[in-house]
C-alpha positions as CSV (number, residue, x, y, z in Angstrom):
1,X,-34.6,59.3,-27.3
2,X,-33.4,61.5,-24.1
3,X,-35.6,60.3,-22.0
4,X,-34.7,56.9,-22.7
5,X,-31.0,57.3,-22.5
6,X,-31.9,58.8,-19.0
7,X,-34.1,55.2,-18.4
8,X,-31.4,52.8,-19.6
9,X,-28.6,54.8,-17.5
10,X,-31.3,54.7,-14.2
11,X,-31.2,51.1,-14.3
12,X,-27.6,50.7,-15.0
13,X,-27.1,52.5,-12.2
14,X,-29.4,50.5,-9.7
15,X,-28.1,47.9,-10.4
16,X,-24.7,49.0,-9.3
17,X,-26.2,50.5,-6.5
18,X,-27.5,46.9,-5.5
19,X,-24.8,44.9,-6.6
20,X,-22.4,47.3,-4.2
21,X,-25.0,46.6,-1.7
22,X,-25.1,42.5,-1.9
23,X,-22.7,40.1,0.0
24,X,-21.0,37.1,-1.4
25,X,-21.0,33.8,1.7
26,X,-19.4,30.7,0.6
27,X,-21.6,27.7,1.3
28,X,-20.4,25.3,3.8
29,X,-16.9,27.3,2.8
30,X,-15.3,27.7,-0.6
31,X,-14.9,23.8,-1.3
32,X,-16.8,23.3,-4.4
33,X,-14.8,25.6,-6.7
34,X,-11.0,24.1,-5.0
35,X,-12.4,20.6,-4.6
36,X,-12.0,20.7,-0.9
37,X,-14.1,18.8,1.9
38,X,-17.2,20.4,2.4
39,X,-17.3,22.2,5.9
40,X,-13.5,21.6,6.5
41,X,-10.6,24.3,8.3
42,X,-9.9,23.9,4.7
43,X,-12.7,25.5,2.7
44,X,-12.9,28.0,5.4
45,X,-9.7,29.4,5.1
46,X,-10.0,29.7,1.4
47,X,-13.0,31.6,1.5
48,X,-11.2,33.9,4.1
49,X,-8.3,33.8,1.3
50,X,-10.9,34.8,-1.4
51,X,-12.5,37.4,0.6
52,X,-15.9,36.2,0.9
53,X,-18.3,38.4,3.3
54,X,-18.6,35.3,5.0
55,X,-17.7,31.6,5.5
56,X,-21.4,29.8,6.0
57,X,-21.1,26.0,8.6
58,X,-22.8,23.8,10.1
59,X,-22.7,22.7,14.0
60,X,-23.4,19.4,15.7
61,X,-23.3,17.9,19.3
62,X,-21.5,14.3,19.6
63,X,-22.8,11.9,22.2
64,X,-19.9,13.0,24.5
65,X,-20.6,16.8,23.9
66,X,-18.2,18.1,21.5
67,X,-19.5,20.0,19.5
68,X,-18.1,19.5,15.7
69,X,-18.7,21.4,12.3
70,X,-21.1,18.9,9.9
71,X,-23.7,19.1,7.9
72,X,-25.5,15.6,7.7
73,X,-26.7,14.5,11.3
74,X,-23.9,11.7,10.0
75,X,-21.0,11.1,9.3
76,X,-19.3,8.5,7.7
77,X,-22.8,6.6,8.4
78,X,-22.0,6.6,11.7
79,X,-25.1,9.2,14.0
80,X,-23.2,12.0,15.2
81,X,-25.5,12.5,18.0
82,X,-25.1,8.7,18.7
83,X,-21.2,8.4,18.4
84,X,-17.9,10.2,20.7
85,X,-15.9,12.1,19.0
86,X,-13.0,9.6,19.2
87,X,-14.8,7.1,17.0
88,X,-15.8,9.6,14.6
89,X,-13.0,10.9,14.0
90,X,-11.3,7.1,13.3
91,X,-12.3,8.4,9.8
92,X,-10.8,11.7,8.1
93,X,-12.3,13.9,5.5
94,X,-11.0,13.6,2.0
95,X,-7.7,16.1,2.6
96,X,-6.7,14.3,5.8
97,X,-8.5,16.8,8.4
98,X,-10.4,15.9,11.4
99,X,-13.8,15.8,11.7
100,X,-13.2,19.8,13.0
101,X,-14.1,20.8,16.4
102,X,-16.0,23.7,16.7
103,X,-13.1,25.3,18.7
104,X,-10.9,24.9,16.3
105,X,-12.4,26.0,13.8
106,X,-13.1,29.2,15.4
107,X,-9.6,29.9,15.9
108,X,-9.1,29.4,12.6
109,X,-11.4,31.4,11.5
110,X,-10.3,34.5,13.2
111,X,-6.6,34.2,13.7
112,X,-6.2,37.2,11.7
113,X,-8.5,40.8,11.5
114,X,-9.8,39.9,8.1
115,X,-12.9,40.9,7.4
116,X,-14.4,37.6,6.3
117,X,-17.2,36.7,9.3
118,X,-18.3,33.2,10.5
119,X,-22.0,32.4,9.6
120,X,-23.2,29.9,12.0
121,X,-26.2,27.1,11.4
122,X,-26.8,25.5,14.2
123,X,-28.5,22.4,13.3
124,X,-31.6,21.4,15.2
125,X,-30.9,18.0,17.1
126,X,-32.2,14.7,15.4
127,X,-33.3,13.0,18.5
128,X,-33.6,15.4,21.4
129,X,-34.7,19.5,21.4
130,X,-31.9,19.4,25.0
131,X,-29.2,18.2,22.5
132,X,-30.6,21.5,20.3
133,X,-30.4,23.5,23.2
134,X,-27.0,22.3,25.0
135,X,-25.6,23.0,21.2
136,X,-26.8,26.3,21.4
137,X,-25.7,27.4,24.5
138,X,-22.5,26.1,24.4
139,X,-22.0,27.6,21.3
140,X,-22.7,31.3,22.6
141,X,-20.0,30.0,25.3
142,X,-17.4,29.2,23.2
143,X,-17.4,32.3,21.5
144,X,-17.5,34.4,24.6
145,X,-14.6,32.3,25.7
146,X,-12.6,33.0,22.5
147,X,-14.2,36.7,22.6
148,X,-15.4,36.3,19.0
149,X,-18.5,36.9,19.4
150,X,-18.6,39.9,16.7
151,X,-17.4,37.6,14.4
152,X,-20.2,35.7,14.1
153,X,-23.9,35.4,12.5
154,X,-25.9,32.9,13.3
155,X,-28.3,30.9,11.1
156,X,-30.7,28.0,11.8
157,X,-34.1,26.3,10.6
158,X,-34.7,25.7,14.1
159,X,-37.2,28.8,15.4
160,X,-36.6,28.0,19.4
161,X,-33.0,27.8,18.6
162,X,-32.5,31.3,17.6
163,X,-34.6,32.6,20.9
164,X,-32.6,31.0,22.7
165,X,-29.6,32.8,21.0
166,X,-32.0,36.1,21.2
167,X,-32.6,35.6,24.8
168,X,-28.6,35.0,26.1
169,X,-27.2,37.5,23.7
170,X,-29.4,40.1,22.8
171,X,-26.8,41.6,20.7
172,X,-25.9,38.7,18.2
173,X,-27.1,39.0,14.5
174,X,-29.1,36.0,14.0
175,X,-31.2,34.6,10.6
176,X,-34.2,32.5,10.3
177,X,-33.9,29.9,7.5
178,X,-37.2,28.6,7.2
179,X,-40.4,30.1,5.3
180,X,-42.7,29.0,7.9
181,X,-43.2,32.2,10.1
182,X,-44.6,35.3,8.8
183,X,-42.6,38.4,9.0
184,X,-44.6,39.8,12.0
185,X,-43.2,36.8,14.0
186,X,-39.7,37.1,12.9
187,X,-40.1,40.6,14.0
188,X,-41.7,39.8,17.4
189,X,-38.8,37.6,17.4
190,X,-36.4,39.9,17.8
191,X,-34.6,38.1,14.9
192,X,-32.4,40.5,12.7
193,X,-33.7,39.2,9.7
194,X,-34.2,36.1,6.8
195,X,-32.4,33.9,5.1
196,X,-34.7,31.8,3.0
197,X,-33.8,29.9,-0.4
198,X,-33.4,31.1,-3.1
199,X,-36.4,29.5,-4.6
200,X,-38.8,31.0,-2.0
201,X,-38.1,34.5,-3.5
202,X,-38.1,33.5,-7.1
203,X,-42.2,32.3,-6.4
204,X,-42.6,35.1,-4.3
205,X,-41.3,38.4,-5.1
206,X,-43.2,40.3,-2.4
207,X,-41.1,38.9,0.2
208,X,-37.9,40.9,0.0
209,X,-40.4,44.0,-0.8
210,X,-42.1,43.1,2.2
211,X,-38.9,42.4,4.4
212,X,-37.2,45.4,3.0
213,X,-39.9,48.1,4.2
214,X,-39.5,46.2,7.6
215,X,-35.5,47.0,7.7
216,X,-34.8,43.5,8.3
217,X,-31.6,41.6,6.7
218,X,-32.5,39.6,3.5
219,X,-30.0,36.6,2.7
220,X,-30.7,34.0,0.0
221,X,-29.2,30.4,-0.2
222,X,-28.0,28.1,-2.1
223,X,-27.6,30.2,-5.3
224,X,-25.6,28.3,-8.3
225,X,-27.0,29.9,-11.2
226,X,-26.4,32.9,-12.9
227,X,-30.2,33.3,-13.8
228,X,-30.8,33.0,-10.3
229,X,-28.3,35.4,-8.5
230,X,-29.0,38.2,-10.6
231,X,-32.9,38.0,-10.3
232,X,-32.1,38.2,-6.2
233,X,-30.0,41.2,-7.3
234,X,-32.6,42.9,-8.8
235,X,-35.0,41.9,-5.3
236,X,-32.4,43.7,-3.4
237,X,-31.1,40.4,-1.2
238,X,-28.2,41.7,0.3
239,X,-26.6,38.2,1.5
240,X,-26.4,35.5,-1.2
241,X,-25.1,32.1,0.2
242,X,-23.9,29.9,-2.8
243,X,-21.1,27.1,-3.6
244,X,-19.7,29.4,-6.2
245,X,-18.3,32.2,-4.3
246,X,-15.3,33.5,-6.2
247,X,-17.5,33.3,-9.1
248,X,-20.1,35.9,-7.8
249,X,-17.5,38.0,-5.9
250,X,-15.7,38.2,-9.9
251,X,-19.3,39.0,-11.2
252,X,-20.2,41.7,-8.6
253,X,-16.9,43.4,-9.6
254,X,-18.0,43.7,-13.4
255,X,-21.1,45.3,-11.8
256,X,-19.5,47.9,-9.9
């Protein structure tokens, strides 16, 4: 009966340990939960409000190079890639916002020293791998400019994408979102780490066992269910992407 007291309070305990250990990021910002537009200055600022580890979007490069925060490579219908910004933007998002420029929303995402960072997907171009590239680099620009540049992680499914980020700033934290490298080439990469869905690990639980004996960062995305977050807890995946983030910041406190 000792002995399995000891066993039941070991795992109570690890599981503290990891839910101490795992970060909450709000998907495309906390819009779900406050029925806000997805990826708006909007949903950011209430997952800063919230206290999220960080505020996940998505970045874009309209044919007249500004670069805006969207998921879908359209908007409204209309190709972003295809359209200027002025036309775009003839339509608002559901609260009344702009289509957001990049800028702006990086402003308003650090305006204040709170602790919530920006997690940055840089979306791999629909019709050119320039556009990609002019999207990255003006991306790293902008922040330098704005000297937020520990502010941010970066994020994409596009492999040449985050080499590019590797290669102009060595220092910057960046993910790889797609399962399609093995972990030897995401650490010949120079990549800090994964971010894979959620579904990936589920089918595969030697991943994070494998990533973790490597020391490399382990995110998860897009995790919704209760059944799924806390099997990722038990993995160890320290950085869990969902559209539910004041519901798995609440839950991590009743872990703690």
């Amino acid at each position: 009966m000792k002995k399995l007291f000891f066993t039941i309070a070991s795992i109570c305990m690890l599981q503290q340990m990891k839910a101490q250990d795992t970060k909450i990021i709000a998907h495309r910002g906390a819009w779900k939960e406050f029925n806000l537009p997805e990826n708006s200055i909007a949903s950011l600022q209430k997952a800063i409000e919230i206290k999220a580890y960080g505020s996940e979007f998505d970045v874009r490069r309209t044919l007249d190079g500004k670069l805006v925060v969207n998921h879908d490579p359209t908007y409204f219908g209309d190709t972003i890639e295809l359209k200027t910004y002025e036309v775009l933007n003839a339509k608002k998002l559901s609260n009344g916002e702009d289509l957001p420029l990049l800028e702006n929303y990086f402003k308003k995402g650090t305006a204040s020293d709170h602790h919530t960072l920006l997690i940055c997907e840089i979306k791999a171009a629909l019709l050119s791998n320039t556009t990609s590239q002019l999207t990255t680099l003006e991306t790293l620009e902008l922040a330098k400019k704005l000297g937020i540049e520990n502010r941010i992680i970066y994020i994409s499914f596009d492999f040449e994408v985050l080499q590019t980020i590797r290669a102009n700033r060595p220092s910057a934290t960046v993910l790889y979102l797609e399962n399609n490298k093995s972990l030897e080439e995401v650490i010949a990469a120079k990549f800090n780490g994964i971010n894979f869905n959620y579904a990936q690990f589920l089918g595969n639980p030697s991943i994070a066992a494998n990533a973790k004996k490597q020391h490399l960062m382990l995110g998860s995305w897009t995790v919704n269910k209760d059944e799924d977050f806390n099997h990722l807890l038990e993995q160890g995946v320290q950085y869990i992407t969902t559209n539910f983030p004041e519901r798995y910041l609440t839950q991590l406190d009743h872990k703690h």
